[in-house]
Residue frames relative to the residue before (quaternion, step in Angstrom):
aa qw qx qy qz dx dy dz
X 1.0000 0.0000 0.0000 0.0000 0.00 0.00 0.00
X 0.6177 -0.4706 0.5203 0.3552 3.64 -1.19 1.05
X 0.0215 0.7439 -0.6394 -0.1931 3.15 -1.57 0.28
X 0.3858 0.7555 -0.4575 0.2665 3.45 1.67 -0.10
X 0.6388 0.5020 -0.4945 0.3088 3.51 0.62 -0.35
X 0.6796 0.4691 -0.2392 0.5107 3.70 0.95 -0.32
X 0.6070 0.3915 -0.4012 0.5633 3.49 0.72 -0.11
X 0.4600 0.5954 -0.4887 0.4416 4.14 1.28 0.12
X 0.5899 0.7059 -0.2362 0.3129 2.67 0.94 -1.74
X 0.7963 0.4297 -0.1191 0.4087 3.25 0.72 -2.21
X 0.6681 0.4108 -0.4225 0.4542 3.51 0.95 -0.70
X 0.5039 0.5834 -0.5152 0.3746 4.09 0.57 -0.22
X 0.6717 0.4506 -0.1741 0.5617 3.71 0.97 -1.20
X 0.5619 0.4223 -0.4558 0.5461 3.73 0.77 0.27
X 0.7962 0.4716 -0.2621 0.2738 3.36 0.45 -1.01
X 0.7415 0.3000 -0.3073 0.5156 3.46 1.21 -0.62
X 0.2576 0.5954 -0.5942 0.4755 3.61 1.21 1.16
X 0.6053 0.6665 -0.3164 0.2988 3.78 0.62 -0.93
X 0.5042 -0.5974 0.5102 0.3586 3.57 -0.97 0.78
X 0.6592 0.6204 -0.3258 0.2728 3.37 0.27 -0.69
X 0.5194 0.7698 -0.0991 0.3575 2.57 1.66 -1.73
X 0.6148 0.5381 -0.1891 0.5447 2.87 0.94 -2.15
X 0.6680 0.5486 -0.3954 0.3107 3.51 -0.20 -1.33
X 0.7076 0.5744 -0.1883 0.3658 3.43 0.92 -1.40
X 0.7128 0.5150 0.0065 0.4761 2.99 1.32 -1.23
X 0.4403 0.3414 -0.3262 0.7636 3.66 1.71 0.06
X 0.5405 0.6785 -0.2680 0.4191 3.80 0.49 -0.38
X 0.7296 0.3375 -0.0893 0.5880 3.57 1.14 -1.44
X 0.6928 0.4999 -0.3403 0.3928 3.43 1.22 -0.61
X 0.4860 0.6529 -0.3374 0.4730 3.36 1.53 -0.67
X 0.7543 0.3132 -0.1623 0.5538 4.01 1.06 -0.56
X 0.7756 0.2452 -0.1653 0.5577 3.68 0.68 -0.28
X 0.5412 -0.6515 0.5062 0.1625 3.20 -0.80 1.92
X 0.7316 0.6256 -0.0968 0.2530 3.15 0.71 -1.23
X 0.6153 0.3391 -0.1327 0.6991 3.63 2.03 -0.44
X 0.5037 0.7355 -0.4397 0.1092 3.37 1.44 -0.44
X 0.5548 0.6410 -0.1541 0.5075 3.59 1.94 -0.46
X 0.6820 0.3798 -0.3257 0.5333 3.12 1.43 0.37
X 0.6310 -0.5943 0.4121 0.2807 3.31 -1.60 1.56
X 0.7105 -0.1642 0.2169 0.6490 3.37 1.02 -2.04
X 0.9191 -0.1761 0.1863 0.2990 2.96 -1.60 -0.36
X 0.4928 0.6920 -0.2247 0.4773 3.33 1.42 -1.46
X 0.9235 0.2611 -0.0300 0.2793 3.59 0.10 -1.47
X 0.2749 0.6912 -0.3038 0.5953 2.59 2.48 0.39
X 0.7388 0.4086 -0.1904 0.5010 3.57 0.44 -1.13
X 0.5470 0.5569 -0.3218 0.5358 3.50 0.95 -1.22
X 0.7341 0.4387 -0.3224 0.4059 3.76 -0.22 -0.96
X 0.5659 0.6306 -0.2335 0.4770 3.92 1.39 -1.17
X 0.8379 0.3139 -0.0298 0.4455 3.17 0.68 -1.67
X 0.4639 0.6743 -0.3845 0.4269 3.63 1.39 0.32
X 0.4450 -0.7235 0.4043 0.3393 3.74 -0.78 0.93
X 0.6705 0.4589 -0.3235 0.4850 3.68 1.45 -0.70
X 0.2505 0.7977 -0.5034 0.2180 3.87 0.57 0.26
X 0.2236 -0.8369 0.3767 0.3282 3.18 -0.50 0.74
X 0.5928 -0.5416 0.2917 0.5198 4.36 -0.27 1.09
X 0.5362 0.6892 -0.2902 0.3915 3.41 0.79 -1.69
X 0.8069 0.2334 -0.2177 0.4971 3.41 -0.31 -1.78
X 0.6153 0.4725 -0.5064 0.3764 3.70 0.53 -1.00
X 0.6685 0.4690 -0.4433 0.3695 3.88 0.20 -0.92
X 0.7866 0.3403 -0.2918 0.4247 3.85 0.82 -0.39
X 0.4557 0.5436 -0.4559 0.5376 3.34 0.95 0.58
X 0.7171 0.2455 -0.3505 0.5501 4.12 0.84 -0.55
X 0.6775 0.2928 -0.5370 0.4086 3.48 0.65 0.38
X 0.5984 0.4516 -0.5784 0.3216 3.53 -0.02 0.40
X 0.4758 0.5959 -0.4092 0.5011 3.47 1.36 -0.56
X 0.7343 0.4536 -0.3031 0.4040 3.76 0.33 -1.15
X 0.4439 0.7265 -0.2450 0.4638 3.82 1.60 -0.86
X 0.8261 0.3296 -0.1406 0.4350 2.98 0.42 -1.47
X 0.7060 0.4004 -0.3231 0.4867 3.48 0.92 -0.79
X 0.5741 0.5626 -0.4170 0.4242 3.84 0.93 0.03
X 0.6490 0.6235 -0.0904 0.4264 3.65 1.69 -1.07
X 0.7576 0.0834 0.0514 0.6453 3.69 0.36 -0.97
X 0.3053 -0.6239 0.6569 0.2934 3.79 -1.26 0.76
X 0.7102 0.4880 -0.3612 0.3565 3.99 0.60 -0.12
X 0.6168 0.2946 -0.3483 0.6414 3.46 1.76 0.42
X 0.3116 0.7719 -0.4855 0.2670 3.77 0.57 0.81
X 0.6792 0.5210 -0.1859 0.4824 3.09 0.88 -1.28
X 0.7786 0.4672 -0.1454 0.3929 3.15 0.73 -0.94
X 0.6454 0.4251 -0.3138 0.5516 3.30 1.27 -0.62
X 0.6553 0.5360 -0.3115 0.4316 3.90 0.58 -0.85
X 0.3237 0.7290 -0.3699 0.4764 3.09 1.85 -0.81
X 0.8591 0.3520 0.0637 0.3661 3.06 -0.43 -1.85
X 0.6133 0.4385 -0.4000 0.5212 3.40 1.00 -0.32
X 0.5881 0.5203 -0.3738 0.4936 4.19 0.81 -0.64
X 0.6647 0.4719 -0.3537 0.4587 3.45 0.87 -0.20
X 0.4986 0.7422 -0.3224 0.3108 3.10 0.96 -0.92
X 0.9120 0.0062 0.1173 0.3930 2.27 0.26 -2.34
X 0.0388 -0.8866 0.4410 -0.1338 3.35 1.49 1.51
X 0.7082 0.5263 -0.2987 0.3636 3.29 1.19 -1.23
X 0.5743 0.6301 -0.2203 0.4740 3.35 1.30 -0.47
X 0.8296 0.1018 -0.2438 0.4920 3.26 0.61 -1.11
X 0.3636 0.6210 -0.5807 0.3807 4.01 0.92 1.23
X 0.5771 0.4906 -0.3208 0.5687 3.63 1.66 -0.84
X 0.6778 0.2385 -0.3862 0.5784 3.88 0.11 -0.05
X 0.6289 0.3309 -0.5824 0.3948 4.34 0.14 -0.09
X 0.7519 0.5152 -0.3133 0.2665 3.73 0.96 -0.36
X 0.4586 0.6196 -0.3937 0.5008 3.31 1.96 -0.20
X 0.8120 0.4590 0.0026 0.3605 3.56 1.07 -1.31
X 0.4903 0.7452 -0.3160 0.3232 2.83 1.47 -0.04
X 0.1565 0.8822 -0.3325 0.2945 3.42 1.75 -0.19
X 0.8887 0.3399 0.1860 0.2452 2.00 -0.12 -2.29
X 0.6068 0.4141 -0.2657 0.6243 3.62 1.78 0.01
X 0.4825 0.6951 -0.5218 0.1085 3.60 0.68 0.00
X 0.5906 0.5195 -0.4933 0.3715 3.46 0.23 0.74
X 0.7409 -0.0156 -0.1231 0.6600 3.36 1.71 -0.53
X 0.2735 -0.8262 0.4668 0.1572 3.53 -0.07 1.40
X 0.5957 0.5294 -0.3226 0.5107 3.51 1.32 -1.46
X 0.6286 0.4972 -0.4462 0.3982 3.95 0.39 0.05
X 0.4577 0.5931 -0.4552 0.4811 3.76 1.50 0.11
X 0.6480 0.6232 -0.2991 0.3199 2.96 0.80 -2.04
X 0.8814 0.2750 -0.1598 0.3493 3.31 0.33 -1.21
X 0.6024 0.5100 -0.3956 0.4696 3.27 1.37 0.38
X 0.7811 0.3282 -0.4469 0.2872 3.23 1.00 0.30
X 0.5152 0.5869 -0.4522 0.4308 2.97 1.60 0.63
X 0.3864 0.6963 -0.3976 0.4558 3.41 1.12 -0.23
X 0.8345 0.3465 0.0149 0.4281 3.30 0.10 -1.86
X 0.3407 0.5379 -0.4422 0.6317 3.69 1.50 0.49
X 0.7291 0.5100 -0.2825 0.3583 2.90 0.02 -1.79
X 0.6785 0.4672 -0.2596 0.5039 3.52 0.85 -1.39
X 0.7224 0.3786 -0.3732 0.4422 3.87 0.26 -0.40
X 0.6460 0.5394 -0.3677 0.3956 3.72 0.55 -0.34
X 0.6888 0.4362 -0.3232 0.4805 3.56 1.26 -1.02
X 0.6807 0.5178 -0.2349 0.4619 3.89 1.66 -0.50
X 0.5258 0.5919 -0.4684 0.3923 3.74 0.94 -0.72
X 0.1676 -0.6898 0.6908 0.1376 3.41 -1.50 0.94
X 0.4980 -0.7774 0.3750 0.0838 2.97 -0.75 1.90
X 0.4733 0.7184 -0.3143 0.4015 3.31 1.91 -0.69
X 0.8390 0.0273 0.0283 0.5428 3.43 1.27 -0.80
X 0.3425 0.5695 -0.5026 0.5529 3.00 0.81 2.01
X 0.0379 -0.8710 0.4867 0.0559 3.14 -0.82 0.76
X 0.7270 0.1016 -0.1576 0.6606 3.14 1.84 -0.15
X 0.3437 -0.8272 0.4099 0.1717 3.18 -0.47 1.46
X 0.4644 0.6022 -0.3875 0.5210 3.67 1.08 -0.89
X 0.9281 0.3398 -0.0866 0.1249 3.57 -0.33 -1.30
X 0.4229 0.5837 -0.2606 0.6423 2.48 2.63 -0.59
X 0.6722 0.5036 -0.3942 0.3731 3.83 -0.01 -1.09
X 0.7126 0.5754 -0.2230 0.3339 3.24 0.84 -1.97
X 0.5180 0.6808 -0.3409 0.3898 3.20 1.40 -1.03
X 0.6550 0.7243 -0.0931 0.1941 2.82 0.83 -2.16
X 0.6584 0.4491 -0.1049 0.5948 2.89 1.23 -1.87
X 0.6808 0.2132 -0.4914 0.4996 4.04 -0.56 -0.31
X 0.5911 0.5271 -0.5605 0.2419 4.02 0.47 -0.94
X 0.7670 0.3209 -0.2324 0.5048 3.86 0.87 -1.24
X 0.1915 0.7502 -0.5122 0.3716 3.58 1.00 0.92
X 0.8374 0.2852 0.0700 0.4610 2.46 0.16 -2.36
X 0.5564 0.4953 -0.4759 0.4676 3.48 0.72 0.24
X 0.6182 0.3881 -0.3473 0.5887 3.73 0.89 -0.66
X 0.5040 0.5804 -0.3774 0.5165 3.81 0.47 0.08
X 0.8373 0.0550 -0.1993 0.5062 3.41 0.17 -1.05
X 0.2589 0.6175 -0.5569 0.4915 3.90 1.04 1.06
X 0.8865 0.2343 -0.1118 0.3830 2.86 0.19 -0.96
X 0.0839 0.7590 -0.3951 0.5106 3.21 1.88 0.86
X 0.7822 0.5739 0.0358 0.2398 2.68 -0.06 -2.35
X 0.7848 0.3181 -0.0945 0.5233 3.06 1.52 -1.42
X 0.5795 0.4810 -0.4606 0.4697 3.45 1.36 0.23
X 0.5189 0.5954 -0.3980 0.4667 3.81 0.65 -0.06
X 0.5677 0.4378 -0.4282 0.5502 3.63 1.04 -0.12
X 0.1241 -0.8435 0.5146 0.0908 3.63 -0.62 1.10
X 0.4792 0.6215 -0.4763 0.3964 3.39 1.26 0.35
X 0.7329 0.3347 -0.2402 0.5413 3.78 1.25 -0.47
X 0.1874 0.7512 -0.6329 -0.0009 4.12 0.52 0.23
X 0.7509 0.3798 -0.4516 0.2965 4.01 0.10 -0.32
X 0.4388 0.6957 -0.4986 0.2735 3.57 0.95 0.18
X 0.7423 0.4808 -0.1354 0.4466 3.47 1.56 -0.99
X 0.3062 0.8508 -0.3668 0.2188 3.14 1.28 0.29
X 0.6511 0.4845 -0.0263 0.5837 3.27 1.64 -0.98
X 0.6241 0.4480 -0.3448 0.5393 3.51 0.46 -0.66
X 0.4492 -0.6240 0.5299 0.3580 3.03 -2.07 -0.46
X 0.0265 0.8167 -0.5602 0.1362 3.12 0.30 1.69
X 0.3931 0.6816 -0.4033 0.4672 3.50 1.21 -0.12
X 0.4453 0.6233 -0.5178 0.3809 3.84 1.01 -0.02
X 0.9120 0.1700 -0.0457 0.3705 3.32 0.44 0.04
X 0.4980 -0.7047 0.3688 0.3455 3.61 -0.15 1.98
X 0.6924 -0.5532 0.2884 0.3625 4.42 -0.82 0.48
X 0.8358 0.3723 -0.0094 0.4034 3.11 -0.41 0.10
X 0.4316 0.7990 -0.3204 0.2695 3.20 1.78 -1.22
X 0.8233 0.3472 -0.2045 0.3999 3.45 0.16 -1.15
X 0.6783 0.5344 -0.3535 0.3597 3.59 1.28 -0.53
X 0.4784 0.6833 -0.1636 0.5268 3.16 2.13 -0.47
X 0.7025 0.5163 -0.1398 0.4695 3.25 0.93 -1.03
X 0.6727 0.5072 -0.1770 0.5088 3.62 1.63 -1.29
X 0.5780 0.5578 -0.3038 0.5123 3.56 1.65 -0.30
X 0.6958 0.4083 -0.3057 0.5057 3.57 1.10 -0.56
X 0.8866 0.0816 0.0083 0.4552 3.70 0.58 -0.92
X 0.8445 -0.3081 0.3049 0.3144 3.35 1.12 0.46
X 0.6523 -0.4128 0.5089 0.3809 2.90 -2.10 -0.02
X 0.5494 0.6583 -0.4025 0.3206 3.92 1.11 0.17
X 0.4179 0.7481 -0.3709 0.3580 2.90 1.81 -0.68
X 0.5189 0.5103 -0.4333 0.5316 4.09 0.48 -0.57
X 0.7715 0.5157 -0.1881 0.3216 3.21 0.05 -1.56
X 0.6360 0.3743 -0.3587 0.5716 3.61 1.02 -0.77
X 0.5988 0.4938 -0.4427 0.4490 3.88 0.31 -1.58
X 0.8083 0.0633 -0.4460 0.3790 4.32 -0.45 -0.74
X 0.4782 0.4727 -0.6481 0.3575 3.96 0.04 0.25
X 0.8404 0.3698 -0.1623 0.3615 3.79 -0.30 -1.31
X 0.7807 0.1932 -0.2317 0.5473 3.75 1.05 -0.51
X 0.8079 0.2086 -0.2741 0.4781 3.78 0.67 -0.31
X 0.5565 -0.6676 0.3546 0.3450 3.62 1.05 1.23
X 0.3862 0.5336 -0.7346 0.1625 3.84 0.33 0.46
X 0.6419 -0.3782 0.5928 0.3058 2.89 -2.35 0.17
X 0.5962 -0.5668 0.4059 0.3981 3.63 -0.93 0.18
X 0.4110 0.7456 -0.2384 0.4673 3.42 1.84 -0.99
X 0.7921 0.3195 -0.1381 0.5013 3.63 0.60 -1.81
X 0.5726 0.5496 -0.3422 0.5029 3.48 0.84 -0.67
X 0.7178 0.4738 -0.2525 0.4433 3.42 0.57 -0.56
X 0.5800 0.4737 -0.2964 0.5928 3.84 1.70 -0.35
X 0.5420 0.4895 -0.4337 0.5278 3.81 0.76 -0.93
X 0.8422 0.2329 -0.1494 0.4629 3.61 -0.52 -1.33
X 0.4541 -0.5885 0.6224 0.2452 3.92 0.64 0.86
X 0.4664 0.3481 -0.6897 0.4308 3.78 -0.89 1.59
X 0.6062 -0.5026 0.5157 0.3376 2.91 -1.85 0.69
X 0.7862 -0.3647 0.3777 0.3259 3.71 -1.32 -0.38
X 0.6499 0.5090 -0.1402 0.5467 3.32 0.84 -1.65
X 0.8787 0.2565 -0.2295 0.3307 3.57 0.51 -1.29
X 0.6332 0.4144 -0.5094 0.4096 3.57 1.39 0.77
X 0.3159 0.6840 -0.5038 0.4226 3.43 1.51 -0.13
X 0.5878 0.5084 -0.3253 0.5386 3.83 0.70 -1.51
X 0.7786 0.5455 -0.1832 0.2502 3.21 -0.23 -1.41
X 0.4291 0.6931 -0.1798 0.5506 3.26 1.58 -1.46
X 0.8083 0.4178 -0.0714 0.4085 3.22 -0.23 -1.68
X 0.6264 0.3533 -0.3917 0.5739 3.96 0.52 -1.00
X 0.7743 0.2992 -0.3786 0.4095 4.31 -0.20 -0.63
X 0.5718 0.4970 -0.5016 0.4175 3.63 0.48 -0.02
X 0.6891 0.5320 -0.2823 0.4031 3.69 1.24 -1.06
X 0.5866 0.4321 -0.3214 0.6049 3.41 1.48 -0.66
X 0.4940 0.5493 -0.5295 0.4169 3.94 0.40 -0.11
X 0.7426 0.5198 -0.1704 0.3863 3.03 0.33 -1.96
X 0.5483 0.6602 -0.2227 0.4625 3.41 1.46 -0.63
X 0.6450 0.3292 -0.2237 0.6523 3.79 0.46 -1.33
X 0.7700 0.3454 -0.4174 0.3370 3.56 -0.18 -0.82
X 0.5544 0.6161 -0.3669 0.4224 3.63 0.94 0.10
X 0.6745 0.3492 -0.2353 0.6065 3.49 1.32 -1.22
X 0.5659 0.6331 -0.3814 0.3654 3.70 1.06 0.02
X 0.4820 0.6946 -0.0924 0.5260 3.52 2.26 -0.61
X 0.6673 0.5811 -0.1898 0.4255 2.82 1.22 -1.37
């Protein structure tokens, strides 16, 4: 079993132990009303990660954090810093939904979902966000699982099988989809990210460009023909 995800974990909690750190971090309070009640770093997180927080203040405390690291390269580090901590609990609940799907290289989760945090905090447009925690978090498993079922896509090409050796192409038993596209179709996409990479019918329905209504429809007719062969398969 990986252990890089924890040893991420540990080096975030080393760093805002750092003097420097500190410096940075009396720094952010000096610009954001919103942290101005905090000593350091510690009680920043503490207040985040407490069950009696109030949603309100917590939601303005990760957007000034997200503010700041979108604003000044000399408060980046420090905010993004703090924002992986933040929201650690979150992204351990998407490395554990997904984790499936990397077992040949777990530490390639690890660093995509810090990566791809990293990438949504420095991109969200705060103008039209309203929850930062739930939007980002969202964000991150949504462009997961697209890059998942990319790379779907690219293991079904049998002319190239050692490129995937490394990745988490293993998301998906051999053959599965080419099997799957003989019984029902172009629906086959549609069933494989609802039932094996946990989209919503909603997300599945953004990845493969269709409206809502028509993969809900769509959704429904191949599951009924599934349910169908595997009945006359019984027989």
């Amino acid at each position: 079993m990986s252990h890089r995800w924890h040893e991420v974990h540990a080096n975030l909690l080393t760093q805002i132990a750092r003097p420097t750190f500190h410096l940075q971090f009396r720094a952010l309070t000096r610009v954001e009303p919103a942290l101005a009640g905090f000593s350091d770093a510690g009680g920043v997180l503490g207040f985040l990660h407490g069950p009696e927080a109030d949603p309100e203040a917590r939601n303005r405390l990760l957007t000034a954090l997200v503010r700041q690291a979108q604003a000044h390269e000399t408060s980046l580090q420090a905010a993004t810093t703090l924002l992986l901590l933040a929201l650690w609990p979150g992204l351990d609940a998407i490395r554990s939904r997904l984790l499936r799907y990397y077992r040949r290289n777990p530490d390639l989760l690890a660093g995509e979902l810090t990566g791809r945090l990293t990438e949504q905090v420095l991109n969200v447009d705060l103008g039209r966000v309203s929850r930062i925690a739930a939007t980002v978090l969202r964000n991150v498993e949504r462009d997961l699982k697209r890059a998942l079922m990319r790379e779907r896509d690219r293991c079904e090409d049998p002319l190239e099988p050692e490129q995937h050796a490394e990745t988490g192409a293993d998301a998906l038993p051999s053959g599965l989809r080419r099997r799957l596209r003989i019984l029902i179709g172009p629906d086959a996409d549609l069933v494989i990210a609802v039932t094996l990479f946990g989209f919503s019918q909603k997300e599945a329905a953004n990845a493969l460009e269709l409206s809502h209504e028509a993969a809900r429809k769509r959704y429904q007719r191949a599951m009924g023909r599934l349910v169908k062969i595997a009945a006359e398969i019984e027989q």
